[in-house]
matplotlib code that plots the C-alpha trace (Angstrom):
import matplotlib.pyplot as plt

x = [30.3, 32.8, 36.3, 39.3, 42.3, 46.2, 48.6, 52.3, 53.6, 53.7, 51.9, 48.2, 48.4, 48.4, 45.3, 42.1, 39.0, 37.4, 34.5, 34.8, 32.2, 30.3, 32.3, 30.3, 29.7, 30.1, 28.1, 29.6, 30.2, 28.1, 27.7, 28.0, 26.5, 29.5, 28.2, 31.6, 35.2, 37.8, 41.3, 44.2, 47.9, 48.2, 46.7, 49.4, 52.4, 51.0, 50.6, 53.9, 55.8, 57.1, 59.4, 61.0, 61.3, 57.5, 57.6, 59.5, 55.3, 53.4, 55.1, 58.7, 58.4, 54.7, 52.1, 50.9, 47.4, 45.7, 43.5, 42.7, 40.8, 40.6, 37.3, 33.5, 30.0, 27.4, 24.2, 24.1, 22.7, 22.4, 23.8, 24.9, 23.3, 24.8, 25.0, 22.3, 23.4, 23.5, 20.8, 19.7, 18.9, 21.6, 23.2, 27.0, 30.3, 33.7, 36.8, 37.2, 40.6, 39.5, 37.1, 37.4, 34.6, 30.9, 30.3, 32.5, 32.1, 33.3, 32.8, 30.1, 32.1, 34.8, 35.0, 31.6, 28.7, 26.5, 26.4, 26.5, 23.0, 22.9, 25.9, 25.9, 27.5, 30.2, 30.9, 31.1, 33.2, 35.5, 36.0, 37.2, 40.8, 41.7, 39.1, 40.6, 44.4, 43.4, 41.4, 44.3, 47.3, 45.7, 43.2, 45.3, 48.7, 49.3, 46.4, 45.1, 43.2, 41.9, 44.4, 46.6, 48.2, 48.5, 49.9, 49.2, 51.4, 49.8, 46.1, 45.0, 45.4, 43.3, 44.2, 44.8, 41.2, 39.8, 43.3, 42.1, 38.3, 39.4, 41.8, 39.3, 36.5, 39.2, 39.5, 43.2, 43.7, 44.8, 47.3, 47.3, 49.7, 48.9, 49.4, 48.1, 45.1, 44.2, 44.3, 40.6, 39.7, 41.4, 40.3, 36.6, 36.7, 38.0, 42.0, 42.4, 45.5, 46.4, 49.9, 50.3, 53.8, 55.2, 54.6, 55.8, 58.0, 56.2, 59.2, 60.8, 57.7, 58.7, 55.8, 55.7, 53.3, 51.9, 51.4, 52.9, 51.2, 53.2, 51.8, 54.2, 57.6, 58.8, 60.8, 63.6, 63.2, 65.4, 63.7, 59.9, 61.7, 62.7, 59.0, 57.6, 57.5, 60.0, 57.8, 55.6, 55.2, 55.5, 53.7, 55.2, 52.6, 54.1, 54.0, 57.5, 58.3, 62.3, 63.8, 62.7, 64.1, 63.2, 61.1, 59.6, 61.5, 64.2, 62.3, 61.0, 64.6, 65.7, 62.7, 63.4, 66.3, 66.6, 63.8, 66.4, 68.1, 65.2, 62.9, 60.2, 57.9, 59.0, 56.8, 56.6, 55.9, 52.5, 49.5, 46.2, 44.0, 41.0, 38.2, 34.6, 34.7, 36.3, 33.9, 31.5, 32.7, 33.1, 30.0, 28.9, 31.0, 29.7, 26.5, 27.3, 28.4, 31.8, 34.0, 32.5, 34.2, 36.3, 36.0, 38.0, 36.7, 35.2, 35.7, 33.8, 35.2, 36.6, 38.7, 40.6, 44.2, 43.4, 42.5, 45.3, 47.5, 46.4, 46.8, 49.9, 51.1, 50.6, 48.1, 44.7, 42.7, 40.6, 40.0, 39.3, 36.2, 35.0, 31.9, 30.0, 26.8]
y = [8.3, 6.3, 7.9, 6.2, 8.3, 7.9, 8.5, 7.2, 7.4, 3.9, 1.1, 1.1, -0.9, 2.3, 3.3, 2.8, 2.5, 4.5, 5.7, 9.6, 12.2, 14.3, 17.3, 20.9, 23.3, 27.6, 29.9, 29.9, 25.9, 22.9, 19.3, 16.7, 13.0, 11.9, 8.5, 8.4, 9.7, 8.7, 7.6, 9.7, 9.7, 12.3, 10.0, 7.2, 9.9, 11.5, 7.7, 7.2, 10.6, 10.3, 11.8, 12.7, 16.6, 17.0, 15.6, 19.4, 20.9, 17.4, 16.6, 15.0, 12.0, 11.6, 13.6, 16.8, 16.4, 12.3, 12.6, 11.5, 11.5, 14.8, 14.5, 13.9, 13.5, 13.4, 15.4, 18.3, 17.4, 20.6, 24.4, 27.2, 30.4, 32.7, 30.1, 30.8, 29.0, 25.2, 24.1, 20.7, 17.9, 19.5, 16.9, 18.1, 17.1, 19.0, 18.9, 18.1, 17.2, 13.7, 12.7, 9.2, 9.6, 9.5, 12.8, 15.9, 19.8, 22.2, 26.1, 26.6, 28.6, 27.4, 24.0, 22.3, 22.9, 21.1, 17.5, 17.1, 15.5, 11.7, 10.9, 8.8, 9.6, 7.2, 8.9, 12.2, 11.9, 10.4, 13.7, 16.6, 16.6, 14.3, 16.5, 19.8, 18.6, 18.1, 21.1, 23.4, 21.9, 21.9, 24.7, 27.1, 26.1, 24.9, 26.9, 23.6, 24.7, 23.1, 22.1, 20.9, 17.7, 16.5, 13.5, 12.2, 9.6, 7.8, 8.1, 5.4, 6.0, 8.7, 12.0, 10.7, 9.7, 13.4, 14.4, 12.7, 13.5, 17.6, 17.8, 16.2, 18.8, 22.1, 20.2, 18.6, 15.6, 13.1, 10.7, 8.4, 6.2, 3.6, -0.5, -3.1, -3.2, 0.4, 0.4, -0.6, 2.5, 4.7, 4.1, 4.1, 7.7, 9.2, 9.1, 9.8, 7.4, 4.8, 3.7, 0.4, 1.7, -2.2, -2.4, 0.6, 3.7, 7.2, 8.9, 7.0, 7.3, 10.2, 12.4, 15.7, 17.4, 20.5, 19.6, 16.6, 16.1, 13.4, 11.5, 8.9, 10.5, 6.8, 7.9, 10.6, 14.4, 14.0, 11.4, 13.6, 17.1, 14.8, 14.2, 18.4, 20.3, 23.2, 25.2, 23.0, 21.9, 19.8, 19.4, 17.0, 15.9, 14.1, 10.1, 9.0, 8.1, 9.0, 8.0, 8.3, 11.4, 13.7, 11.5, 13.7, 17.1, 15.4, 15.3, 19.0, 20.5, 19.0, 20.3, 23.8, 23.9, 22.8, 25.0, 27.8, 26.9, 26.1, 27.3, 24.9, 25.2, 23.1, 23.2, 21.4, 21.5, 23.3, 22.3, 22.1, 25.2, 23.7, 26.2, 25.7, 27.3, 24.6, 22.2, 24.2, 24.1, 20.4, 19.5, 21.6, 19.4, 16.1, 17.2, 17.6, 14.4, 15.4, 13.9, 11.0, 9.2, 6.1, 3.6, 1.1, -0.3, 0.8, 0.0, -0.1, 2.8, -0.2, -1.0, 1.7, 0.6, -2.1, 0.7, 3.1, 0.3, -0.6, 3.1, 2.8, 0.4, 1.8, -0.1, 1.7, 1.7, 5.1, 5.8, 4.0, 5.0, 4.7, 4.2, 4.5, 2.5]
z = [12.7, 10.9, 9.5, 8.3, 10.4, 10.2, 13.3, 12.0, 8.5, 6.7, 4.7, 4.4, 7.8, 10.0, 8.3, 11.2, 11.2, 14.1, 15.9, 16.0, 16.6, 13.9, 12.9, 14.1, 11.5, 11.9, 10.1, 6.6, 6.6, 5.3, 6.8, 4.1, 4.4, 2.1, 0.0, -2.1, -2.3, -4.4, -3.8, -5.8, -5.5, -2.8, -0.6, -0.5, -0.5, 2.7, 4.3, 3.5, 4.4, 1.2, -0.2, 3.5, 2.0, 2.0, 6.0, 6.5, 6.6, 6.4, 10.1, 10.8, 12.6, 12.4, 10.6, 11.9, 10.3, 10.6, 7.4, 3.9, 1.0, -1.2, -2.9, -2.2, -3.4, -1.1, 0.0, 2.6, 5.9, 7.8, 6.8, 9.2, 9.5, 6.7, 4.1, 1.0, -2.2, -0.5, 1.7, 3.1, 0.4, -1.9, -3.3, -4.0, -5.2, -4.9, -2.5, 1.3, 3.4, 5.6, 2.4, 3.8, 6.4, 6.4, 7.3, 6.6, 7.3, 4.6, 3.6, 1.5, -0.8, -2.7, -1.8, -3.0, -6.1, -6.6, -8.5, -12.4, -13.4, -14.5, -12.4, -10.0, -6.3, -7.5, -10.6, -9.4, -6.5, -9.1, -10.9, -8.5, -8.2, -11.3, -13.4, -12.3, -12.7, -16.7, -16.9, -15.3, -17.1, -20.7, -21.1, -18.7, -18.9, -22.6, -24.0, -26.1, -29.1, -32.5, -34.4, -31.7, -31.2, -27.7, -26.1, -22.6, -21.4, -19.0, -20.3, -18.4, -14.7, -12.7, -14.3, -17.8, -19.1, -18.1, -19.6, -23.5, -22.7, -22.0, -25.0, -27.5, -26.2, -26.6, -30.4, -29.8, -32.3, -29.1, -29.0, -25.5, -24.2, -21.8, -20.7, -22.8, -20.1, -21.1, -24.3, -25.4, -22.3, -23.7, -27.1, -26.3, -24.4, -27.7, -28.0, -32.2, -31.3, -28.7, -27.9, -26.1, -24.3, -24.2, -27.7, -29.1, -27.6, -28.5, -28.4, -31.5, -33.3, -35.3, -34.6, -33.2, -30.8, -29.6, -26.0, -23.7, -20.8, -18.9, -16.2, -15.5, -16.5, -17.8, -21.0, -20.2, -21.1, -23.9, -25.2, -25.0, -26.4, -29.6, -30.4, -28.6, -31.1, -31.9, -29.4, -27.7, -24.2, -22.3, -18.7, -16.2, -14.1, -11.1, -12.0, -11.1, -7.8, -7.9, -4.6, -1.2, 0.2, -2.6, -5.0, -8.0, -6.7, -8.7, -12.1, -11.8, -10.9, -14.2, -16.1, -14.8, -15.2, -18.8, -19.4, -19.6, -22.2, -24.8, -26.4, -25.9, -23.3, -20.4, -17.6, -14.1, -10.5, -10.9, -8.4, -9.5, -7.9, -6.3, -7.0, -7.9, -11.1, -12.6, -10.8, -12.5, -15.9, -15.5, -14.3, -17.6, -19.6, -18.0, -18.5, -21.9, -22.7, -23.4, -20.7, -18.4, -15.5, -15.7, -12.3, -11.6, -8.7, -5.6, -2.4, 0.8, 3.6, 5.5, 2.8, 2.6, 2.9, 0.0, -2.3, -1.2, -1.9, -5.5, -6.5, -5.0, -7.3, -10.2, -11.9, -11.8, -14.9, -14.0, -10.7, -7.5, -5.7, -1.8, -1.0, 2.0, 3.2]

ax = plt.figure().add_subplot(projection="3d")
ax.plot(x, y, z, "-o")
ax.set_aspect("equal")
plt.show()
């Protein structure tokens, strides 16, 4: 079979296409024909070896593990022996390490369910770890409710869409903040508000919010407690790059550590639990017609380091989607 690997840390150039053998499955796993995956942040940090204080379990000088891709759809191909809820012909989406291949063997439990109804292979492999990210940080973390008013800054890129789509469907009134290339997206999957950030800065706006989700961490904390309410909260999600040898580590100290002295919620550093509950309760909300998918683009498996270098740059309008032939 076919599977993008990685041996060295650097630009998308070390990326390779190779001939590889089909993975063997054990008695609790599945083997997944994979027809699409999806390209998130994660990927392009772990190319990199950035920043170097990750490298201290990712691998020194060169990565320990020669994989990417974090999400999948695609249909089950063979099951082992003790496996009863997935069977062959299943078709499935959900979470794999080495995504970027076109087959992959996975646990049947906890890692896979099956795939949403009406979407496309495309569409769902789209949704997994973006999906869960906005799930986890607004109905668990912040506890969104009616009546809430939530902002996500960066509601454009690959978290941010589910991130509007998630808080309209708890009942948040939603304000999103995004490029000038985003704004009409945003718009039309249900933001109450849209905020074109070179036109206008959110945090002079005078508003206030329940719940900041920040995506991109372009305005300072200052400048996003001004507009949190007296006890709202506010999420940072990643987003800003911050240097090379400990990139977004610097971001989350600060928001920790002014979190003791505050009483608003301030809240960062938290990874999304992969789980297939929460694929669950998506797919029932896709099904629903509540939250839907935003692509991009897609991009053929060989092209690989071209997507992993767009998403790198910052400037994805939804997701970026693999797909196999």
């Amino acid at each position: 079979m076919k599977a993008v690997r990685y041996h060295s840390y650097g630009s998308p150039d070390v990326i390779k296409l190779l001939d590889v053998d089909k993975p063997a499955i054990g008695d609790d796993d599945v083997l997944i024909r994979v027809r699409a995956a999806s390209v998130n942040a994660g990927d392009w940090h772990l190319l990199r070896g950035l920043p170097y204080i990750f490298r201290a379990q990712a691998g020194l000088t060169r990565p320990k593990a020669h994989l990417l891709g974090g999400d999948l759809a695609g249909e089950v191909v063979a099951a082992g022996r003790s496996v009863t809820a997935l069977r062959p012909g299943d078709e499935v989406y959900g979470f794999c390490r080495g995504a970027f291949a076109e087959y992959v063997a996975v646990p049947a439990e906890g890692f896979v369910v099956r795939k949403p109804a009406g979407l496309t292979f495309e569409e769902a492999a789209a949704v997994p770890v973006a999906a869960v990210t906005a799930l986890q940080a607004l109905r668990d973390k912040a506890q969104v409710r009616a009546g809430h008013k939530v902002l996500v800054n960066g509601a454009g890129g690959g978290v941010g869409p589910f991130a509007v789509q998630i808080a309209k469907a708890l009942g948040a009134e939603v304000t999103g903040v995004c490029g000038p290339g985003n704004v009409e997206i945003v718009r039309s999957i249900g933001a109450d508000h849209v905020v074109d950030y070179t036109k206008e800065d959110f945090t002079r706006s005078g508003e206030r919010y329940d719940v900041i989700l920040d995506n991109v961490a372009n305005r300072s904390l200052a400048d996003c407690r001004r507009v949190l309410a007296p006890q709202g909260i506010y999420l940072h999600n990643s987003g800003d790059k911050g240097g090379r040898w400990v990139g977004v580590m610097t971001r989350i100290i600060h928001v920790m550590v002014s979190s003791l002295f505050v009483r608003q919620s301030l809240l960062a550093g938290y990874v999304a639990d992969e789980n297939t509950d929460d694929l669950v309760a998506l797919r029932d909300l896709l099904e629903a017609g509540k939250i839907r998918p935003v692509i991009d683009r897609t991009h053929p498996l060989s092209e690989v380091p071209e997507a992993i270098g767009y998403i790198e740059r910052g400037h994805a309008r939804g997701k970026v989607v693999i797909t196999m032939a």
